[in-house]
C-alpha positions in Angstrom: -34.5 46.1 -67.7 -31.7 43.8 -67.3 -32.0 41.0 -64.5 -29.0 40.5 -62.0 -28.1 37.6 -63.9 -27.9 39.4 -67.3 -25.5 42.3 -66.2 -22.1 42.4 -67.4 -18.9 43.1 -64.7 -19.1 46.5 -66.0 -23.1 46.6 -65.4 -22.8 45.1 -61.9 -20.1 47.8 -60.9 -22.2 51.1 -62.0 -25.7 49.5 -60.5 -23.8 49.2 -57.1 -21.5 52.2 -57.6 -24.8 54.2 -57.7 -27.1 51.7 -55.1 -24.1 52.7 -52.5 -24.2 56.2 -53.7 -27.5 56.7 -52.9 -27.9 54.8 -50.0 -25.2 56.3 -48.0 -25.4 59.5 -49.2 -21.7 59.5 -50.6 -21.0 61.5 -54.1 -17.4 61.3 -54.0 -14.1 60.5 -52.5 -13.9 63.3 -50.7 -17.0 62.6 -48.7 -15.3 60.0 -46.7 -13.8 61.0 -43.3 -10.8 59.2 -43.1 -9.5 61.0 -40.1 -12.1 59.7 -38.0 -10.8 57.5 -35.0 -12.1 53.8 -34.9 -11.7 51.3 -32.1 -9.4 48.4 -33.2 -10.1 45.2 -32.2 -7.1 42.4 -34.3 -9.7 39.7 -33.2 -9.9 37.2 -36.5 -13.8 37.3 -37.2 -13.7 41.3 -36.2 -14.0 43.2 -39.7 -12.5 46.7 -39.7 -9.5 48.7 -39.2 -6.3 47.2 -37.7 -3.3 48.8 -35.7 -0.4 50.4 -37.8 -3.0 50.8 -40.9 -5.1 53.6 -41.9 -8.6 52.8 -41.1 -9.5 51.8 -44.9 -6.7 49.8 -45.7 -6.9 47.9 -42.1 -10.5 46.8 -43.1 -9.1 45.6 -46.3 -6.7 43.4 -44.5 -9.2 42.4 -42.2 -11.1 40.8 -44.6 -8.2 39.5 -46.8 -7.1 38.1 -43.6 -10.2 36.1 -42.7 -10.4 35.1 -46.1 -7.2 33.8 -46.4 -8.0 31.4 -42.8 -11.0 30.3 -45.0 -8.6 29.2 -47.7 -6.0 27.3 -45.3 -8.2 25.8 -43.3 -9.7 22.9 -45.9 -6.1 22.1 -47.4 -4.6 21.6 -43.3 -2.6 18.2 -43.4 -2.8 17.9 -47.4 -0.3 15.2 -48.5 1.8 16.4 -51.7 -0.3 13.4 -53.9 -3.5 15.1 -52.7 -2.3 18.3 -53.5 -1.1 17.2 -56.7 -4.4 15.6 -57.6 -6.0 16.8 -61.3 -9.7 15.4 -61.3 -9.6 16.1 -65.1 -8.1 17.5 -68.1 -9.2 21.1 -66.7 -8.9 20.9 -63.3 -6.5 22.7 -61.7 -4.7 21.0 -59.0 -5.2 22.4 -55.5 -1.0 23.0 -54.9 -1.7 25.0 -58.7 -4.5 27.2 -57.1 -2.4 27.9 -54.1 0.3 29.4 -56.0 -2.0 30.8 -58.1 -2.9 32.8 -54.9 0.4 33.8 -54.4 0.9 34.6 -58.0 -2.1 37.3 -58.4 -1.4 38.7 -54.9 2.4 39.4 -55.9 1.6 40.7 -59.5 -0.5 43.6 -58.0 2.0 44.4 -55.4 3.9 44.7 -58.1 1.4 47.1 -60.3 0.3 49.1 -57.2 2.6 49.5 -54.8 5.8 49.5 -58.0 3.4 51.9 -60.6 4.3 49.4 -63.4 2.0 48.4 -65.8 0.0 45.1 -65.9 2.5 42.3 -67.6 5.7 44.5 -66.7 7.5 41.4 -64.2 11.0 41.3 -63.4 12.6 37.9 -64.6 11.9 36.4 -61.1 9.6 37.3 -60.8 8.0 35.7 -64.3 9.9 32.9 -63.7 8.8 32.5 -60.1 4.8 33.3 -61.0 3.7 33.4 -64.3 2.9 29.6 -65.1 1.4 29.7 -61.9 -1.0 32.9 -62.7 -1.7 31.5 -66.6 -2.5 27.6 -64.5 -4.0 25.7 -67.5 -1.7 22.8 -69.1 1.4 24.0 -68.3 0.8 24.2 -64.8 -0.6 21.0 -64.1 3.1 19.7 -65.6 5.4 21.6 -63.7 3.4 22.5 -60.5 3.8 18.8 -58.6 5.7 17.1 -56.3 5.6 20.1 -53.5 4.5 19.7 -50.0 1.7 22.0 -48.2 4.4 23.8 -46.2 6.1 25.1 -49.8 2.9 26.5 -51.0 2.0 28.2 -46.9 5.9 29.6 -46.8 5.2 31.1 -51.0 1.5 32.6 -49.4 2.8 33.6 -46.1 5.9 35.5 -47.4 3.4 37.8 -50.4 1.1 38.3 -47.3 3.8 39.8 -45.3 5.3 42.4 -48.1 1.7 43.5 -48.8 1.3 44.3 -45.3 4.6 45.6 -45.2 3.4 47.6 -48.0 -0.1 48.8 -46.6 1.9 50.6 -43.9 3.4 52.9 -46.2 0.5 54.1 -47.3 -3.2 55.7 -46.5 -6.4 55.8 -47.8 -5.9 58.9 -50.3 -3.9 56.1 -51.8 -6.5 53.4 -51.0 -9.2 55.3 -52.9 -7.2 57.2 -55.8 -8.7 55.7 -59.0 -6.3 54.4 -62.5 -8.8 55.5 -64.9 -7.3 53.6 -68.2 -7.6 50.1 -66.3 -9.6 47.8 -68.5 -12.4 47.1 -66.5 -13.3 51.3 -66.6 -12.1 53.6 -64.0 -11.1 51.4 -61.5 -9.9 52.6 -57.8 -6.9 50.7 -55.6 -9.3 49.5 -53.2 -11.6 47.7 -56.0 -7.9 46.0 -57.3 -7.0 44.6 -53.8 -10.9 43.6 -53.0 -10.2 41.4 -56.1 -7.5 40.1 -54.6 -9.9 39.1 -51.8 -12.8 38.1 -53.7 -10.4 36.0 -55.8 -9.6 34.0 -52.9 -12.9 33.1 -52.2 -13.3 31.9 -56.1 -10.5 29.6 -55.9 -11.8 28.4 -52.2 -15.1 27.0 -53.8 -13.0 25.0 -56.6 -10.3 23.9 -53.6 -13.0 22.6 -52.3 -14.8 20.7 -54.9 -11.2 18.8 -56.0 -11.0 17.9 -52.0 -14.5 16.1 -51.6 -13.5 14.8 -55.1 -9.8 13.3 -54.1 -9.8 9.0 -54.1 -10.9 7.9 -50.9 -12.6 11.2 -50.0 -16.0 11.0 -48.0 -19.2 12.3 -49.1 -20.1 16.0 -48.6 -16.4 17.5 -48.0 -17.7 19.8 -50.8 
């Protein structure tokens, strides 16, 4: 038998998909009530369903919220040299891994709430994101020279159209599954926890440049 470490993304995902299965006795979809009534409570470290949402998708945005305060919180007061900052040759710098943020969030609104397929960007929207999404060299050339407040506006206004967006739509739409996506049969919920869980990636390398930046103190990492 494989050991944690040695499973593939596509291992990981079955092994859970059927630990979850069996441990909360759910074989499918339709299993889940989603018409149940939950207590809302918008408080920032309170996980679960939020007013205007369906109950699903305001747990999503619970928790993309309070990753998103995790994400702010280290780069508060960040001069545009420290956002700037490349450690090394391939390092991204922290103002690159914001918009990068922005970048992944705004291509899946695009793919989920538009239907297009992955890669199908309007001009602006390429033009806008893509170096951005790609990082690597050619985003540590032209992303520079920005202050914090142009990379919060960029994250604060794709926050507020995917929220706009949530309230359109319901869990049906939440849990209905694109079964040619390349991971394997992959549900709308699993893309936007990505969105989520990429956050938190990025967080753990905005942090490492920070306790690395000249002048920086010991243990901001």
């Amino acid at each position: 038998m494989k050991s944690l470490n040695q499973l593939d993304r596509r291992d990981f995902i079955k092994s859970s998909a059927i630990f979850t299965s069996s441990t909360l006795g759910l074989t499918s979809v339709s299993a889940l009530d989603t018409n149940t009534s939950f207590m809302v409570d918008e408080r920032e470290n309170i996980i679960g369903p939020r007013q205007g949402l369906s109950p699903h998708i305001g747990t999503l945005l619970s928790m993309m919220s309070w990753m998103r305060s995790t994400i702010l919180y280290p780069v508060d007061k960040m001069t545009p040299e420290q956002l700037d900052y490349i450690h090394d040759e391939k390092s991204n710098s922290i103002g690159s891994m914001l918009l990068h943020l922005a970048a992944t969030e705004r291509f899946y609104q695009i793919h989920t709430f538009e239907g297009r397929k992955w890669g199908d960007w309007s001009e602006p929207d390429k033009k806008r994101f893509d170096v951005a999404m790609r990082l690597g060299d050619e985003a540590r050339e032209k992303i520079k020279g920005n202050n914090l407040d142009y990379y919060l506006n960029t994250l604060k206004e794709v926050r507020e159209n995917t929220i706009k967006e949530f309230k359109k739509r319901d869990d049906k739409w939440l849990f209905s599954v694109d079964e040619a996506w390349p991971w394997g049969p992959t549900n709308n919920y699993c893309k936007w926890f990505h969105v989520c869980e990429h956050e938190s990636n990025h967080n753990g390398q905005i942090k490492w440049i920070k306790g690395r930046l000249p002048g920086a103190k010991s243990g901001n990492d």
